[in-house]
C-alpha positions as CSV (number, residue, x, y, z in Angstrom):
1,X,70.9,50.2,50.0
2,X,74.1,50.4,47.8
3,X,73.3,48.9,44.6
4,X,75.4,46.1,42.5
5,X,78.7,47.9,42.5
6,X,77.1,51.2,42.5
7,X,77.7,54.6,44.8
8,X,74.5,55.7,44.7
9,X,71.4,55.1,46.9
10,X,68.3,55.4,45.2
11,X,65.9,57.1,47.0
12,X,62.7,55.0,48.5
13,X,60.4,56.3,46.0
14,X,63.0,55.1,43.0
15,X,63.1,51.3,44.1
16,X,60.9,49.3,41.7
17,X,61.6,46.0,43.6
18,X,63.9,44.5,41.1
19,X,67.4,44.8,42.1
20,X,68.8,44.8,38.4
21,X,66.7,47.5,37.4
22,X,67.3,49.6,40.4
23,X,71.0,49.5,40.0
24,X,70.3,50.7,36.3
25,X,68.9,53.5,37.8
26,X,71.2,54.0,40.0
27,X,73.8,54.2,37.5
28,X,72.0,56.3,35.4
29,X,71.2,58.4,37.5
30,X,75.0,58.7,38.8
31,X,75.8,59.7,35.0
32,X,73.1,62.7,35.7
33,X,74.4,63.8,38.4
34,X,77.8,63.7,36.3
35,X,76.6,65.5,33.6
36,X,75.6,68.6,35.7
37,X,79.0,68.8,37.3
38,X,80.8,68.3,34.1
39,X,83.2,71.1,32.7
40,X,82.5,72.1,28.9
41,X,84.7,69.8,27.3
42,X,83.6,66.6,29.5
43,X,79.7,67.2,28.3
44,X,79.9,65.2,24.8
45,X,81.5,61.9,26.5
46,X,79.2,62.2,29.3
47,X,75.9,62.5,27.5
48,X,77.3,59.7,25.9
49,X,78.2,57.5,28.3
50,X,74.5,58.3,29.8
51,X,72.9,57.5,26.7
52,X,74.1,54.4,26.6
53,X,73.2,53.4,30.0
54,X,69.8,54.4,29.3
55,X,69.8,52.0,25.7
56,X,71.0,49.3,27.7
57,X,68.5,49.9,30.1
58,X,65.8,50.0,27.8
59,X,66.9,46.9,26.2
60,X,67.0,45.2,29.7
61,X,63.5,46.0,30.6
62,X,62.5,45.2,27.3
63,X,63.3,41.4,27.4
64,X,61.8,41.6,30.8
65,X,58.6,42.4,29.6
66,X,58.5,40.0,26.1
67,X,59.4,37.3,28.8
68,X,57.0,38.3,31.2
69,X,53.8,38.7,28.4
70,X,53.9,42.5,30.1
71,X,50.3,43.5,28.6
72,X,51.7,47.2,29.0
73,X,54.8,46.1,27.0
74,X,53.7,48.7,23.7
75,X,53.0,51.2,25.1
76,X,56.5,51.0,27.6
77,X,59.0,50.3,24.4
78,X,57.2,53.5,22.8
79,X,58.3,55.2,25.7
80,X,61.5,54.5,25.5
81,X,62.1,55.3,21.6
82,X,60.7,58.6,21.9
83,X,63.2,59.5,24.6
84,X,66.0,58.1,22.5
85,X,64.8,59.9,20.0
86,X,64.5,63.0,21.8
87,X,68.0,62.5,23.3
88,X,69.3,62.0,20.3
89,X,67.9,65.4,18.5
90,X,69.0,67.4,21.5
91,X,73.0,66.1,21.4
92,X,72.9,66.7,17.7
93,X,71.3,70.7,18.8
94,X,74.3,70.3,21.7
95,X,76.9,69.3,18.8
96,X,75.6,72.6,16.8
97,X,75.5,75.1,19.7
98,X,79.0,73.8,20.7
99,X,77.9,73.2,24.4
100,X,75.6,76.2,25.4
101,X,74.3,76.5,28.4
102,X,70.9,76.2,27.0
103,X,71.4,72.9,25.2
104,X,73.2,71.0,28.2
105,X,70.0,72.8,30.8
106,X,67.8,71.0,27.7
107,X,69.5,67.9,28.1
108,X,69.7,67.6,32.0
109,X,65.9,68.5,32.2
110,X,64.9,65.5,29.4
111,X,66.8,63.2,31.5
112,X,65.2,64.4,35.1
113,X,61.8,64.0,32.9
114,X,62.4,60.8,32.0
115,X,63.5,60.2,35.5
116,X,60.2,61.1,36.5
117,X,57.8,60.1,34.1
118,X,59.2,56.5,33.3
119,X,61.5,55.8,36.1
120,X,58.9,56.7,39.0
121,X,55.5,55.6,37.2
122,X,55.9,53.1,34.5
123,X,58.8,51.3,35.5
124,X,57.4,50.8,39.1
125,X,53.9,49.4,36.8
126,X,56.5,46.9,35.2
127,X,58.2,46.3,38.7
128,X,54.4,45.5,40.3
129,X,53.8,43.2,36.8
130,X,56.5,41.4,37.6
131,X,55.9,40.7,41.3
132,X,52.7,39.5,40.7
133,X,53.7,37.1,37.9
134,X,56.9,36.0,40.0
135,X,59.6,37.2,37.5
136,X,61.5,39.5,40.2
């Protein structure tokens, strides 16, 4: 399934159901894969770039569950500020190491975490909210 515009294919176990939120993570998850082939002085513009996906994403689901009366919805958006947050402290580490390898590794695994942790299990929650309350 190639998803609005997007060249990847998320895997089975990444589909939540809702096709703007899958090709979110499609795209975001094209930026990962980005990011780890990225040359030292393409890092700071693509963890950008990614971050950004993932604020608009956040913001996306966000509405979706204000709109929806997601009881979960508290829990979720606190969720998504501590990863921003997170991000955010390791690109300003990033910016003082001047690109080590340990910083970008940092990065990449937050990201796979998040991928994880809110992609696989609470997003697919807000996916199966949805369903059930006909918003999809």
């Amino acid at each position: 399934m190639d998803l609005t515009g997007s060249k990847m294919r998320l895997p089975q176990s990444l589909l939540t159901g809702h096709p703007e939120v899958d090709a979110q993570h499609a795209r975001i998850l094209e930026e990962l894969e980005r990011l780890r082939a990225a040359g030292p002085s393409g890092i700071a513009v693509l963890i950008a770039f990614l971050h950004q996906h993932v604020r608009s994403h956040f913001a996306y689901e966000e509405l979706l569950m204000d709109e929806a009366g997601y009881p979960d919805a508290e829990r979720h958006t606190a969720q998504h500020r501590e990863y921003v947050n997170t991000v955010a402290r390791l690109q300003e580490q990033l910016d003082r190491d001047l690109g080590t390898a340990e910083s970008l590794d940092a990065i990449i695994a937050t990201v796979e975490s998040w991928v994880v942790d809110h992609v696989m299990r609470a997003d697919h929650k807000l996916a199966s909210f949805l369903r059930a309350h006909q918003q999809v």
